[in-house]
N, C-alpha and C positions, 0 to 999 in steps of 0.2 A: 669362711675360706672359699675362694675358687671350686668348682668340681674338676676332678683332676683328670686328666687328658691321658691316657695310659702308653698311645704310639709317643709322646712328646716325652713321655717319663722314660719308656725305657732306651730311650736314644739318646737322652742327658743321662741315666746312669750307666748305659756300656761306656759313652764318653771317661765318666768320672772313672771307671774300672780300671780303662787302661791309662788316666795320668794318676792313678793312685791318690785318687781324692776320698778322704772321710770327712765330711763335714759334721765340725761341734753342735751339740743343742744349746738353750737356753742358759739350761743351769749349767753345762761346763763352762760359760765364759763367763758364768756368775760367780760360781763352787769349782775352780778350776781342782779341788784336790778329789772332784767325782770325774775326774777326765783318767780315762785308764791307764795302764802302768807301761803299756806295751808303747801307746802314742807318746807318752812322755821319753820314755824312751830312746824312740825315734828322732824328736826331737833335738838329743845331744845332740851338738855339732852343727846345727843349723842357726846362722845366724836372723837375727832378727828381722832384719829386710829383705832376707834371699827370696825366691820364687818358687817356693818349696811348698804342697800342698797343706805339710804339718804345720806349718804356720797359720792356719785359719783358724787351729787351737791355739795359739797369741793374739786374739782379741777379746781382750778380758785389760782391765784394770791391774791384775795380779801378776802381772809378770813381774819376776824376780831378773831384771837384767844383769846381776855379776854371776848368776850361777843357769842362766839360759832355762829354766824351772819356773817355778811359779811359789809365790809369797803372800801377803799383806797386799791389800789395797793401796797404789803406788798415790801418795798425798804428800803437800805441805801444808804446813800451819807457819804462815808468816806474822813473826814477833814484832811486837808494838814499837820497837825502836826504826822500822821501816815503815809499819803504817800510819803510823800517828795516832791511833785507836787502841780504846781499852775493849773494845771487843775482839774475840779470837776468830781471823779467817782463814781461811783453808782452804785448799782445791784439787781436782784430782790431775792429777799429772797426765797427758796426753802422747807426750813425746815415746813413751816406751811400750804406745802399739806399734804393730809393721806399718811402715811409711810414716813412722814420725805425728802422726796424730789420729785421734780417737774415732773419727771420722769412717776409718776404716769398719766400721761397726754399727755404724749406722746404713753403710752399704751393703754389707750382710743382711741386714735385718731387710730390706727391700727385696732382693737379689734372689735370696733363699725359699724364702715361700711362693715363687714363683716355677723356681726350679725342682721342688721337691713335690709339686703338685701338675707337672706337666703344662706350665703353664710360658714357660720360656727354656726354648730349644737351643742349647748352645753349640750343636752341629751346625743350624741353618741360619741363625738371626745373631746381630750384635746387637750388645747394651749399649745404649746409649745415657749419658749419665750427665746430665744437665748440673753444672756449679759454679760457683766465684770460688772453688779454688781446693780443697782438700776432700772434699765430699767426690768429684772425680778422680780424684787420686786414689783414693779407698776402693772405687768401682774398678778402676782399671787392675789394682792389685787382687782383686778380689778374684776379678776374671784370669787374670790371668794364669794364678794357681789350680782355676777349674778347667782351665785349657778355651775358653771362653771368649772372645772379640770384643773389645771394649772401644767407645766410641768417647772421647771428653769435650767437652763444651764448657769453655770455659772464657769471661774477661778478656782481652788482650792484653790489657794492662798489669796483670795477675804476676807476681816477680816472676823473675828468668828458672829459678829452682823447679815452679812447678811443670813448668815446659821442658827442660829438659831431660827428667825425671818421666816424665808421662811418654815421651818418644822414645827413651833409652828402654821403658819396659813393655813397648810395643801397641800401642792403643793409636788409634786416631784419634789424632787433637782437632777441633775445630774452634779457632780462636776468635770471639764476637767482638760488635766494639764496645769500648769507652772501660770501667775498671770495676770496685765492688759493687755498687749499687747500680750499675746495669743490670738488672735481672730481665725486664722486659724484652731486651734483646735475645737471652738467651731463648726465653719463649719466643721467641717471632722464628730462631734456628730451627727448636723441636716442631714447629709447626713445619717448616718447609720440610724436614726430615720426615715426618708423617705424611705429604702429599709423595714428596719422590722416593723413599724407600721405606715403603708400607709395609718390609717383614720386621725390618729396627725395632725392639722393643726400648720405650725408652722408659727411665726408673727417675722422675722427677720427685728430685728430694723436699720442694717443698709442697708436695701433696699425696707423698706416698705416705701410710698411715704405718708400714714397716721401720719408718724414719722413729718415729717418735716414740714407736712399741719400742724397739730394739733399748732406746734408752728408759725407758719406764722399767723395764726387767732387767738391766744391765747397770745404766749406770745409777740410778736411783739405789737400788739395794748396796753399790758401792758407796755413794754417799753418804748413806746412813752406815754404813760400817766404820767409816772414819771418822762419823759425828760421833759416833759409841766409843771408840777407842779415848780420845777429845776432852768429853763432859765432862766427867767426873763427877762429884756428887750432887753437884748443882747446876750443872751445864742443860742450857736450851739451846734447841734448835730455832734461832729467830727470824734466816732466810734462807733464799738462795735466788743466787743470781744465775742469770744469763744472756749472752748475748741473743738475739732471736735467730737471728743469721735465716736456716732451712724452716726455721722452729722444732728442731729434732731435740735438742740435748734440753731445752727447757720443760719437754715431757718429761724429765726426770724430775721435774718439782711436781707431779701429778702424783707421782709414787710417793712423794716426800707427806706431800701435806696429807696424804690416806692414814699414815704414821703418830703427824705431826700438825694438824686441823691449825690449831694457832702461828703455826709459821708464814711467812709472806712470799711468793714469788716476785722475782723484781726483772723484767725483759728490757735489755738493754742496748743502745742502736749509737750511731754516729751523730753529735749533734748538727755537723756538716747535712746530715739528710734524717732528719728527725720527721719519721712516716708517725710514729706510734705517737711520739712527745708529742708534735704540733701538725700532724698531716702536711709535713715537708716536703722537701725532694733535695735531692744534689750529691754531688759525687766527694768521696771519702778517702782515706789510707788505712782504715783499719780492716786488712784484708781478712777477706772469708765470711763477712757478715754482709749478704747482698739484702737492697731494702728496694723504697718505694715500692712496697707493698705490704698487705697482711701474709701471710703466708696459710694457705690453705690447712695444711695440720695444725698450726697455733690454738690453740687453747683459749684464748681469749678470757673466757668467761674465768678464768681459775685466775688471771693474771693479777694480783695486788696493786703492781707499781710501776711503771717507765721511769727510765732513766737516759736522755744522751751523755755521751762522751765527747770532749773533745779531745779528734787525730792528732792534735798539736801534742795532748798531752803523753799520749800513749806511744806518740815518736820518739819525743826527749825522754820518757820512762826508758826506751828500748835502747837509749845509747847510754843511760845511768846504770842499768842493770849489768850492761857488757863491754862498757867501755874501760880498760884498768883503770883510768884514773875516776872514773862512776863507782867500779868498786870501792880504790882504796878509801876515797872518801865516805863512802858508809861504814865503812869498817871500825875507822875516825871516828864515827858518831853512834858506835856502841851496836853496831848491828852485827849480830854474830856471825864467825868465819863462815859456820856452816851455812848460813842463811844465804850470803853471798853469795856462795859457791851456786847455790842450784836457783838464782836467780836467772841463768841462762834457761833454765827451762821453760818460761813465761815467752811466749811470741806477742805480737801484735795484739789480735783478740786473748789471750790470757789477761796481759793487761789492763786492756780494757773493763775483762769483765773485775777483774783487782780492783781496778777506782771505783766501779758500782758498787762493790761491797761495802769499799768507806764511804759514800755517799748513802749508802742505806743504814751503816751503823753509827752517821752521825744524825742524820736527820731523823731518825728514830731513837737517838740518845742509846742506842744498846754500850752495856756496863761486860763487865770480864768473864760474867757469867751465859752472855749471850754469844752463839758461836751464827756466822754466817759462811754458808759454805758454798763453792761454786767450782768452776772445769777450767783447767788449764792447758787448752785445747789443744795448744802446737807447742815450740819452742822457738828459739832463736836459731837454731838448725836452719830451718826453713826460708829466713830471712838476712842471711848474712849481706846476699847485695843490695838490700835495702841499706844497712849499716853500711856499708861501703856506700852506697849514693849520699847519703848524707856527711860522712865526711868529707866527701869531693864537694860538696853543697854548702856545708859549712866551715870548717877547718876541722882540727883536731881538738878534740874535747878535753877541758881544763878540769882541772879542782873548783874553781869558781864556778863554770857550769855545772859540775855534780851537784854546788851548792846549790846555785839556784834554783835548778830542778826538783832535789828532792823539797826543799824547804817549799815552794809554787805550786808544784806541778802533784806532790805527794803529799807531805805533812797539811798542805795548803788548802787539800781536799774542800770544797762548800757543798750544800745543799741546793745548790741551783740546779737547773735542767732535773729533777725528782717529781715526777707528779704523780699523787695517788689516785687510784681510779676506784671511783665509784661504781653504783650499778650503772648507769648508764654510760658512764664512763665506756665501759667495757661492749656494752650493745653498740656504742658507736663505733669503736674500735672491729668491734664482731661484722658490720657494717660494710666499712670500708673493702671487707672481703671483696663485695660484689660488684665492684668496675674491674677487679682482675679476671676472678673466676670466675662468674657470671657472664660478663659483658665480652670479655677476651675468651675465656679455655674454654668455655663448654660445658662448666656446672649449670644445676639447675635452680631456681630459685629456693624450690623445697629443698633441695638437699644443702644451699646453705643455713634454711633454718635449721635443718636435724641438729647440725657443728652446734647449733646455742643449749643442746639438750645434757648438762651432765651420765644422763645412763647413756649418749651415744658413744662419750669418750669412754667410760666403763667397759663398754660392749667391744670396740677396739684393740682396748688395752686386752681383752680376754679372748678374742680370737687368737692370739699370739700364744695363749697355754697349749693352745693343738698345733703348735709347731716342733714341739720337742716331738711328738709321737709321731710325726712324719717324718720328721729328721733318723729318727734310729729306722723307721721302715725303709726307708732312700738309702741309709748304709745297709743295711742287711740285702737291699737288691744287687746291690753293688759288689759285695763280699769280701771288700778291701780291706776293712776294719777287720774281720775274723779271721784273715790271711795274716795281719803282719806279725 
């Protein structure tokens, strides 16, 4: 950890004093029922999106949405009559953190050991939060709640929801070109940002190591609570996917396989711009997952397997899922009401990472006993004028297209675009880090080799245990917590 800055600490916590900020640690947004009686409390009556400071105790997996409280690990297990698979997959529901995806949490885990170490002053400096799409949305709400200036950087191309969302809650938007897989753009933004306004602290999710902790402790220990609930007396853990996008949430298969040695990690990208699959390039529709490149936090060396997706398929999945006659026709073909019904909670990347799971439990033959489990990042919330542009784009969606789709596009699943990585594999993939970080940002060459060393990722993942004891010291400066 940083050494901590004491004038910058305690001018971020009089801040936090007077907008009545307590920030969660670790284990409450793991163990929400260690979160105290008083904050839950407070809690009643605030809704889930409001800009309310108690809300930063709702970023946890456990939110109980009908009773505003906290429950069970929010997951489905999608039945075989939709996947075509006798193996059982599952994912953790994203939509019922604040701002409608999990994201929100990843931006904490960046944000907070900054702040609680005098390390970023939210009197004098704003955040700036580099993404293709929900990762600054997370940032901006984050900030917001802390009374905090948030800065978004994001695709132009990125749908219309994210933009007017991110103005309505008060951030500067700065809009880059081209759409998800511009990431390079956004870096060439953060670099002009860093020549003309040198106080901007800015929290790049794909090389802030806060990204991938936050999910190593967070959402990993969820995953494995829903593979536990799941098993039953013979049930394995045989994957987990994800999409790489920041390479944040796939840090959760680090915590997985410490559990679960024999499981695979499977990272998943756009076949349109397949960096990992084939050292590709080119632009995509499956928002939130920016590429042509490795991602500086990526894990590499852990990584089992690549997978593309084709956008074709994850568009027509998105109007099967929510289009009524998409429903009824599953419904038609034995797929239960209730499965249906929370089909909407799948966005774009959910889907996505849905077809890598049946691509990994076909091409690995997994049987009833094998559970693959992955994140289902956003929902259809998020995306509704996408489904409006493609109804203007194509007509209105038949029973015959539901058929098509799922029958092609689902049940149809193949083992194409799946390749397994070897050791080398991986060192080459490990590789390609260095025209980004290297060549472009300003890494060093040794400190790409540390990235190849398993105890550096260990030693990462466990600098994040001394944030909880910072965190309760930052509330007790503060006095918020012990007043309410």
């Amino acid at each position: 950890m940083a050494p901590v800055n004491e004038a910058v600490l305690e001018r971020a916590a009089k801040l936090c004093r007077e907008k009545r900020v307590v920030l969660p640690t670790l284990k409450q947004m793991r163990e929400p029922s260690s979160i105290p009686d008083k904050v839950k409390a407070k809690l009643k009556g605030v809704g889930l999106w409001d800009v309310n400071p108690m809300n930063l105790f709702r970023i946890t997996w456990k939110n109980d949405f009908a009773s505003g409280q906290f429950g069970g690990v929010n997951f489905v297990e999608l039945p075989k009559p939709l996947t075509g698979v006798d193996a059982r997959v599952l994912g953790l529901v994203g939509k019922y953190f604040p701002t409608g995806a999990h994201k929100v949490g990843a931006a904490y885990g960046c944000l907070v050991p900054r702040l609680v170490t005098g390390q970023f002053d939210p009197t004098t400096q704003k955040a700036v939060w580099p993404s293709t799409g929900n990762y600054c949305r997370g940032g901006a709400f984050d900030c917001a709640l802390m009374g905090a200036t948030a800065v978004a950087i994001l695709p132009e191309g990125m749908s219309k929801e994210r933009f007017t969302w991110l103005k309505d809650i008060g951030a500067e938007v700065i809009a880059t070109p081209g759409t998800e897989s511009n990431v390079k753009e956004i870096y060439d933004k953060c670099w002009e940002i860093r020549r003309t306004r040198p106080q901007d602290v800015i929290f790049n999710q794909f090389e802030e190591f806060g990204n991938p902790s936050w999910h190593y402790h967070v959402t990993g220990p969820a995953l494995l609570e829903a593979f536990d609930q799941v098993k039953g007396k013979k049930g394995r853990l045989a994957g987990f996917v994800s999409a790489t996008g920041s390479a944040g949430t796939i840090g959760a298969g680090d915590f997985l396989k410490k559990h679960h040695p024999g499981m695979l990690i499977g990272a998943n990208e756009a076949l349109q711009c397949p960096t990992l699959f084939n050292n590709g390039f080119g632009d995509h529709r499956i928002e939130g997952i920016g590429d042509k490149h490795v991602p500086w936090i990526h894990n590499v060396r852990n990584t089992d397997a690549v997978i593309a997706i084709d956008d074709e398929d994850t568009m027509r999945l998105l109007r099967l899922f929510n289009e009524p006659a998409g429903q009824a026709w599953l419904g038609k073909q034995g797929v239960p009401k209730a499965t249906v019904e929370q089909l909407p909670l799948l966005g774009i990347s959910s889907i996505c990472n849905l077809l890598s799971a049946l691509k990994v439990a076909k091409y690995y033959e997994l049987g009833p006993d094998d559970v693959v489990v992955t994140v289902f990042t956003d929902s259809e919330a998020l995306y509704t004028s996408r489904l409006e542009e493609l109804r203007q784009e194509r007509g209105a969606y038949s029973e015959t297209d539901a058929a098509r789709d799922l029958d092609r596009r689902l049940h149809g699943v193949k083992t194409d675009y799946l390749r397994e990585l070897g050791y080398r594999d991986r060192k080459a993939l490990h590789h390609l880090k260095y025209f980004t970080w290297v060549e472009q940002q300003g890494k060093t060459a040794d400190e790409l080799r540390a990235l190849w060393s398993p105890d550096f990722w260990d030693a990462r993942y466990a600098e994040a245990l001394e944030w909880d004891a910072l965190i309760d010291s930052f509330n007790a400066r503060t006095g918020v917590l012990a007043s309410l």
